[in-house]
Each structure stands twice: as structure tokens, then as C-alpha cells.
C-alpha positions in Angstrom: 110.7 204.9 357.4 108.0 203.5 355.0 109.8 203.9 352.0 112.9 201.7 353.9 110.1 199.2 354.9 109.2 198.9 351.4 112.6 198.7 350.0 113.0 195.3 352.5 110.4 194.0 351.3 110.6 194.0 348.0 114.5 192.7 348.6 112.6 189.9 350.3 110.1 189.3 347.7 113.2 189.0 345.1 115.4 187.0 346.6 112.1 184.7 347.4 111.7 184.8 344.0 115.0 183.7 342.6 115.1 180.8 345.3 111.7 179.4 344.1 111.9 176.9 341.0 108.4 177.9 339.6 109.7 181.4 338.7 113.2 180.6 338.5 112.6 177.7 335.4 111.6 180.3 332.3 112.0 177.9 329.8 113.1 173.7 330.0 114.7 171.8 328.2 111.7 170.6 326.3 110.4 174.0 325.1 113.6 174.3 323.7 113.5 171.6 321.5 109.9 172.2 320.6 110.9 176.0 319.4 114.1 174.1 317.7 111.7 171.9 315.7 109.5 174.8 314.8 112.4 176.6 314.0 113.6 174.3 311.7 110.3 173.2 310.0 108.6 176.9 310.1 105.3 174.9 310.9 103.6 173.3 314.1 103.0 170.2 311.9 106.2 169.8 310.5 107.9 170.2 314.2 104.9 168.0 315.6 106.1 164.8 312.8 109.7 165.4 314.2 109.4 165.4 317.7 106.0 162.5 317.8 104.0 165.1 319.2 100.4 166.0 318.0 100.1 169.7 316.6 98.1 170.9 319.6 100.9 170.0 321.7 103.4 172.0 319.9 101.5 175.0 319.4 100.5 175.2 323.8 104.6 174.3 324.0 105.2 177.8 321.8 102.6 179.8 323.9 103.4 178.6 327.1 107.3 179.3 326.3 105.9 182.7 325.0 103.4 183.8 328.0 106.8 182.5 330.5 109.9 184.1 328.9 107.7 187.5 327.9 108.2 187.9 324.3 107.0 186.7 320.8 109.5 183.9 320.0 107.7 183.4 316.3 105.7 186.1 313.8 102.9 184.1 311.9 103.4 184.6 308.1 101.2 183.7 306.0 100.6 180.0 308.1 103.9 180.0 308.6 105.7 180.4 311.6 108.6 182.9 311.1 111.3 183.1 314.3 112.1 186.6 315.9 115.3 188.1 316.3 114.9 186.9 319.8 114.1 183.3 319.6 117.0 183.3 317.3 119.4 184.5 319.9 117.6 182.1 322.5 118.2 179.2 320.3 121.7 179.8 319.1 122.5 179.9 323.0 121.1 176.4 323.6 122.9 174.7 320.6 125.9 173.9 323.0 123.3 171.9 325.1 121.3 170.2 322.1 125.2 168.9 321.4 125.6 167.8 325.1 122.3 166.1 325.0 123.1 163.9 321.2 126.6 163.4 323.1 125.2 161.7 326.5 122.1 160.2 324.1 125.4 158.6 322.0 127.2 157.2 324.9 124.0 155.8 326.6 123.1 153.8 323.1 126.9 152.6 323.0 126.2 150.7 326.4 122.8 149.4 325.7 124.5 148.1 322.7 127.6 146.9 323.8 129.3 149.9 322.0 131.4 151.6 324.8 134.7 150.8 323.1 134.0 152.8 319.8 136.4 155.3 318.3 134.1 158.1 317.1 135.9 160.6 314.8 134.6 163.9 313.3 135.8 164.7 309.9 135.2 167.8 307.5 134.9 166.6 304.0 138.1 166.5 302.2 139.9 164.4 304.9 136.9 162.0 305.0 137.7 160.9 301.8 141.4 161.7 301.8 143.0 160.9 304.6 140.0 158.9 307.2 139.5 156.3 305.0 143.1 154.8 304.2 143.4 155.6 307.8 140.8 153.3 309.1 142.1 150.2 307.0 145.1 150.6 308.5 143.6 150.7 312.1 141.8 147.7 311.4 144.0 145.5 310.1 146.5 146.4 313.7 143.2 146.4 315.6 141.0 143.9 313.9 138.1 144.7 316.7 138.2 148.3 316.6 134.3 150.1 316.5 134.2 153.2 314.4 131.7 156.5 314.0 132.6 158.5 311.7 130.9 161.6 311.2 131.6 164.1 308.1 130.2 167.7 309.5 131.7 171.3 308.6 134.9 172.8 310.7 132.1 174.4 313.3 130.3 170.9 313.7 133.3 169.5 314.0 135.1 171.6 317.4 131.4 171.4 318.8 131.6 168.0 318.6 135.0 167.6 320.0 134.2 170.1 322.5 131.2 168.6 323.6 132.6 165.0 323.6 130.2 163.1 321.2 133.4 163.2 319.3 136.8 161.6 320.8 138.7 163.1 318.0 138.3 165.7 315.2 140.3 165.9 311.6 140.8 168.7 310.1 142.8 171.4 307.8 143.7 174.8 309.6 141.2 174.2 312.5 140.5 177.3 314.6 142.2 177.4 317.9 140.1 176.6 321.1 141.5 176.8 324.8 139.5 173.6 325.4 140.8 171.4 322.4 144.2 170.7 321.8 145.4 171.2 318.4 148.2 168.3 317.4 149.7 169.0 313.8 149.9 165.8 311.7 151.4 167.8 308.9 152.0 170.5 307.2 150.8 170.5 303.6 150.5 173.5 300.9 148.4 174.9 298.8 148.6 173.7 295.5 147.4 174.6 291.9 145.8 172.1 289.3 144.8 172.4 285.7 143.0 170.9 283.2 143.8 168.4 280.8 146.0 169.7 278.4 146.0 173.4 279.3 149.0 175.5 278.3 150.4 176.0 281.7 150.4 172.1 282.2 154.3 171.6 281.9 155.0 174.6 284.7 156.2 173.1 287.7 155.4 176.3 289.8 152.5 178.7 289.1 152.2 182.5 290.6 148.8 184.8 290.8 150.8 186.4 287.2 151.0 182.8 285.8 146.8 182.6 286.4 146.2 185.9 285.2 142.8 186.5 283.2 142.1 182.5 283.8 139.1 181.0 285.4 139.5 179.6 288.8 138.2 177.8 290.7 139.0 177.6 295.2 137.1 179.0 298.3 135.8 182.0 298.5 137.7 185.1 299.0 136.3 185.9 302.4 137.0 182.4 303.7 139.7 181.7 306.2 141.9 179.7 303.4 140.5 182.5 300.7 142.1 185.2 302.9 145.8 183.9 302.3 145.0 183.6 298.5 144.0 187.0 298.6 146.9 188.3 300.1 149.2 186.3 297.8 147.6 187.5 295.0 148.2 191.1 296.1 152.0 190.5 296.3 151.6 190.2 293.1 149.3 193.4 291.9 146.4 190.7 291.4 143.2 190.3 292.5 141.7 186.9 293.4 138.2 186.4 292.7 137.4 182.8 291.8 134.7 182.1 288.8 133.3 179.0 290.8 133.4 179.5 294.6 134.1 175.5 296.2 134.4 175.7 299.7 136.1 171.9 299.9 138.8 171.1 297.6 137.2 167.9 297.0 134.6 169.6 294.9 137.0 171.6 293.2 139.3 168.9 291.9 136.3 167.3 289.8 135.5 171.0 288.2 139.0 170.9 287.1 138.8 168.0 285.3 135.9 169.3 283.5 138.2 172.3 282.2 136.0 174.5 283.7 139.2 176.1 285.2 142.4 176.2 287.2 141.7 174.9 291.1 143.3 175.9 293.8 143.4 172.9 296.0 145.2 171.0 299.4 148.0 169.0 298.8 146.3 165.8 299.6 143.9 166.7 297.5 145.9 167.5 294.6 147.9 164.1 294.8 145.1 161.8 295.8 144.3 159.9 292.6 147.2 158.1 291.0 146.2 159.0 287.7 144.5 162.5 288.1 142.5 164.5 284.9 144.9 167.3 285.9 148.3 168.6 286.2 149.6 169.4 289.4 151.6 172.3 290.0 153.5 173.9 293.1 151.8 177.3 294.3 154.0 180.4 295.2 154.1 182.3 297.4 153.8 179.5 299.1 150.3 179.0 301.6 151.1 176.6 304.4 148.1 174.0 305.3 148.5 172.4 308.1 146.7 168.7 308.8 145.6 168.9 312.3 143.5 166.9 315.1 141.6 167.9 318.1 141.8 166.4 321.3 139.9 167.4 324.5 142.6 169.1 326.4 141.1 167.7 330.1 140.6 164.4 328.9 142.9 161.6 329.2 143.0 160.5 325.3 142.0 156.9 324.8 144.0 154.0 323.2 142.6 154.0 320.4 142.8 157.5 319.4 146.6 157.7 320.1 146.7 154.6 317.4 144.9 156.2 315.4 146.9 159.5 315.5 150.2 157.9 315.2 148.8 155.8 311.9 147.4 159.1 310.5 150.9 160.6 310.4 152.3 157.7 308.5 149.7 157.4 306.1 150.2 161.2 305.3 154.1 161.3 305.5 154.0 158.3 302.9 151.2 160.0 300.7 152.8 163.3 300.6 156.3 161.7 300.5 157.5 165.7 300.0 157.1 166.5 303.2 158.2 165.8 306.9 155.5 165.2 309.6 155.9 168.1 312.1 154.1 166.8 315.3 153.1 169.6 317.5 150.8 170.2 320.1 149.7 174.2 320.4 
């Protein structure tokens, strides 16, 4: 009978517990980006400059965060303040809110400014100087008012930002599939091979993984997600790709190339960007498909501006190409 007693009560006690916001609220908002801050900087005084907060601030933020979640968030190091395994899992949780909260911050300055029209895009690099650019001058001269952001940010910068709306639209090559986004192919490119001036393979319209053989080369690393089809290419062949200089964005590469520092393994639109390029271009076979895509919100009615902008980007990459037909695709 006691022990029954006892169990009630501490049923009671729990469920009093998880209904009251003083026990419920481990950790706000602000903690978080005080440990982000301190994360970042390794030091109270660095996170203190960031945030305009004084250092005595941050360092009661970090204990009080501490003493409330109920474990060491940072090791002090040698007057450094090194993060635990489990602040690191803390904060890699709250990144998706840090994202919501520079979205809503975003929108907020767009209406104090009189900015609430503006087309923000997200770009990875290659396409921001590639493809974004020629883009945008023909956006503005059909839409001489038309605001733009752009932001150039890597491929997993670039879904959060779609995903989390501080983006309307995203540009990118061989994005990863979300069931939040919707993926519309602009077009689908290859992968193509360049070479340095004068290089005895220059007058080979095609190059294989036997054609490179012994060579330098120069592309993204093997374990990448575009390295992974070279490597399998290359083992159709018996050969083994393992690229002297590792570029993770074929606009690096292409520069490299025309140093002679060795063949690139490059986008289409990279390869035929410049009209008069310090390298060959070649066809690559077997051949590695590249799609051109963008990334919508699925739930989100897309806005004017963005459908203009999609519908210019095929034609500026149909006419760059000029090889290819634009496959427009949702998936």
C-alpha cells in the first residue's frame, strides 16, 4: 500500500514537473548562441566581442547552461575553452534554428527597408560565377526593378538555406535529394576533361581513364559524391583515380590547368566558360552525367520572380552549352 502511495506520487511530482516552465526550459535560445560563440572563438573574450557582451557575462551564460543541462559543455585547455563531445552534439542540433533565426532576422530587415520584394538566391561556387551572373543581367534587363541576394555557400549551406527559407531558391550541380525541396533539372551537363596548353593529348576529341594514365590530375576528391563516379569510371577501365591536386569546385581546377600543373576533370560549364580558354577541352568517356539543378520549397507557392528566373536560367544554359537539350524535370 505505501509503496503504491509512493509510486502516485512521484507520477504526480513528474508530470508537475514537465508542466512547469522553470524545469521544463534547460537551455534558451540565448545560451545557445553564447555556447555557439564560444564554440567558435574557443575563448570567453572572443565570443564576448561577437555577441557585445562583457566576458563575465559569457562565462555565468556557460555555467549556468552547465549547472542546468547537467554536464560539462567545454574542457579548459590551456586558457582555452575546448567543446565536449556533448556540447558538440547539442550545438549541431540547434544549427537548423540558428538558420530559422538569420531567415526571420532577413525578412524582418527586408521590411524595415522596404526590401520585401527581393529574390534571394543561394549558389555554390561554380554556378555563381558560371551560370548566376549572366543570369541576373538577363533578369534585369526583363525586370529592370528586380532586388537580388545572392549568397555563394557550399551544397549543405545551400539546402539549409532553402530549407529554412532565408533562401527562395538554390543553384546547384547534383544537389542531394530532400522530401522538403523540390529538385527541378535545368540541365543536364557532363563531365568533361581539360588540358594544358599544348599537351600531347590536346588534339583528342575524347579522353578515357587509359588516355590519362600515369598523368597528373587534377578534380575532387575521390571520396566526394562527384569523385565516386570518377572512381568507378576509372575502374571500368583497370585504373585507379587518385588526383595529384584535390579541387573540390571546378572553378579552382580550371585555373590549375592552365598552369600545366595537370589534366582537370571539370563541369561542362566550366570547361566552356571562357571564349578563349588556356586549355583544350575534351569529351570524357564513359560518360558522367551532371545535372544543373534548383531547389524550391516543395510547400511553398514559388514567387514571380523565381519562376523568371528559372525559365531565363534554362536559356542562358541551353545557349551556353548549345550541345545539349534542357531536360526540365521536377523529382
Amino acid at each position: 500500500m505505501f509503496r503504491e502511495r509512493l509510486h502516485r506520487t512521484e507520477a504526480v511530482c513528474t508530470a508537475a514537473n514537465m508542466t512547469n516552465p522553470a524545469t521544463k526550459t534547460l537551455i534558451n535560445l540565448r545560451q545557445l548562441e553564447v555556447l555557439r560563440a564560444v564554440m567558435r572563438y574557443r575563448t570567453t573574450t572572443g565570443a564576448a566581442e561577437e555577441l557585445g557582451m562583457s566576458q563575465p557575462a559569457v562565462s555565468n551564460a556557460i555555467k549556468l547552461a552547465e549547472t542546468k543541462v547537467g554536464v560539462a559543455l567545454f574542457d579548459r585547455i590551456s586558457n582555452r575553452l575546448q567543446p565536449t563531445a556533448d556540447a558538440q552534439l547539442l550545438l549541431a542540433d540547434a544549427e537548423p534554428l540558428f538558420r530559422l533565426h538569420e531567415a526571420i532576422q532577413r525578412k524582418a530587415w527586408d521590411l524595415r527597408t522596404g526590401r520585401a520584394g527581393v529574390l534571394r538566391i543561394a549558389s555554390t561556387a561554380e554556378l555563381s560565377q558560371m551560370l548566376v551572373p549572366g543570369v541576373l543581367r538577363l533578369l534585369q534587363d526583363a525586370h529592370p526593378d528586380v532586388r537580388i541576394a545572392l549568397e555563394t555557400v557550399r551544397m549543405d549551406e545551400l539546402v539549409e538555406s532553402v530549407e529554412s527559407g532565408s533562401a527562395d531558391i538554390g543553384v546547384a550541380m547534383r544537389p542531394p535529394s530532400r522530401p522538403s525541396l523540390v529538385r527541378e533539372v535545368l540541365i543536364e551537363s557532363e563531365l568533361m576533361c581539360i588540358c594544358p596548353p599544348n599537351d600531347p593529348l590536346a588534339n583528342m576529341p575524347v579522353l578515357t581513364p587509359f588516355d590519362v594514365h600515369g598523368r597528373d590530375t587534377i578534380g575532387p576528391a575521390s571520396g566526394s559524391p562527384l569523385g565516386i563516379l570518377l572512381d568507378a569510371a576509372f575502374e571500368r577501365f583497370g585504373e585507379h583515380y587518385s588526383p595529384v591536386i584535390e579541387a573540390r569546385f571546378s572553378n579552382v581546377a580550371a585555373p590549375l590547368v592552365e598552369q600545366g600543373l595537370g589534366i582537370g576533370f571539370v563541369d561542362e560549364l566550366t570547361a566552356r566558360h571562357r571564349p578563349q580558354p588556356g586549355y583544350s577541352v575534351h569529351r570524357f568517356s564513359p560518360r558522367v552525367p551532371i545535372k544543373v539543378c534548383a531547389l524550391v520549397l516543395r510547400d511553398r507557392p514559388v514567387q514571380r520572380m523565381t519562376k523568371a528566373f528559372l525559365e531565363l536560367a534554362r536559356e542562358f544554359l541551353q545557349a551556353r552549352l548549345d550541345t545539349r537539350t534542357a531536360t526540365p524535370g521536377v523529382s
